[in-house]
C-alpha positions, 0 to 999 in steps of 0.5 A: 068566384076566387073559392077554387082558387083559394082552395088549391094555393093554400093545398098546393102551398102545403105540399110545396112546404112539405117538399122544402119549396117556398111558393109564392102565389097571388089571386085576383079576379077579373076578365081574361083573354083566351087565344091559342098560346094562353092568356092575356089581359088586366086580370093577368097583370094584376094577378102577377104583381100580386103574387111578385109583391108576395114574401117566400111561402105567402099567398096574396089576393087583392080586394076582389078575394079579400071583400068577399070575406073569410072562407072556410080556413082562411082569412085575410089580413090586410097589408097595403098597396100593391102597384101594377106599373103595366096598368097604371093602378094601385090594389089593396092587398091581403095576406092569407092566414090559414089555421094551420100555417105551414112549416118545413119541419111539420106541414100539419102543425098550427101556427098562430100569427106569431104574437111576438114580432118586436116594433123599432121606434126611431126618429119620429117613426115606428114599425109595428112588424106584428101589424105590417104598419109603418107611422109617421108620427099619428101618419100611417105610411103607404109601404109595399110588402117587399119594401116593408120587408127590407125595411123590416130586416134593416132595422132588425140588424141596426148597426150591421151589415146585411148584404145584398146577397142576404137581402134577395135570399130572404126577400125574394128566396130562390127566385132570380132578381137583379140588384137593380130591383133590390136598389128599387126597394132601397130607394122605396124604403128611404122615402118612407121614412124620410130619408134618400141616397144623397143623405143617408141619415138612416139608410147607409150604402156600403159600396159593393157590400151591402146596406146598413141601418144607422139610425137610433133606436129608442 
């Protein structure tokens, strides 16, 4: 059963908060393989994509925790796919939303999911922030979490530059990634809303810079 799990990422997730950290934590349950240096196996694997694809001060599980409904103080929100490319499979995800979030100012404090967070429509398309969804027209757009968030703060800045370096600080925070993951993500982004690096209709590369986010906002 995931509930010890569970139960120790979000404490460890409060702790870190209040230290200033930002974790990052996935959970999946599934077969392991013991031997003498550590772990192995699928569950391992999944386990650490999951937790790749989590945003800065997320917990992730996957519908092995998900399904099992709300535990105690949490509950899980679902928001998308996430690919294990070592296994060749796709797990539905979910985020864990606690009764009392934390925040670097007050570990303790309640913090509702925020009510607020605005929706960008352009083209023919819309992203609700508030709901994790991206629509094509009536279409509900497949988008990992990581994608869905460059995307997200693209759009919000629509019109100026967002560095690459702004991008891996808020996307990936202290951890190290190479700028070819962030181009992964780009690339990733384009496709969902229609458009690649060749045209640039929507998503504009500056060159040695960073990237910006030109389509109109209705």
């Amino acid at each position: 059963m995931p509930g010890p799990a569970l139960e120790v990422a979000i404490h460890a997730r409060r702790l870190a908060t209040q230290a200033g950290l930002t974790p990052r934590c996935g959970i999946h349950v599934g077969e392991i393989e013991l031997s003498g240096v550590g772990i192995s196996g699928p569950a391992v694997a999944v386990a650490a994509a999951v937790a790749t694809a989590a945003a800065p001060s997320q917990i992730i599980v996957t519908s092995t925790v998900a399904d099992l409904g709300p535990r105690n103080e949490a509950r899980f929100v679902p928001i998308g796919n996430c690919n294990v490319a070592a296994l060749g499979e796709t797990w539905s995800i979910s985020k864990v939303s606690t009764q009392r979030e934390p925040t670097a100012s007050d570990v303790h404090t309640i913090v509702a999911e925020t009510p607020n967070r605005p929706r960008y429509a352009f083209a023919d398309i819309v992203l609700d922030a508030d709901a994790f969804e991206l629509r094509r027209g009536d279409q509900l757009v497949s988008i990992e979490p990581q994608v869905f968030d460059v995307l997200k703060l693209l759009v919000s800045e629509c019109g100026r530059l967002v560095t690459k370096q702004r991008l891996l600080d808020e996307i990936w925070g202290s951890r190290y990634v190479s700028e070819s993951v962030l181009s992964s993500r780009i690339r990733s982004a384009r496709a969902a809303i229609g458009d690649d690096g060749r045209r640039q209709e929507m998503i504009q590369t500056v060159h040695g810079r960073g990237y910006r986010f030109i389509a109109k906002l209705f």
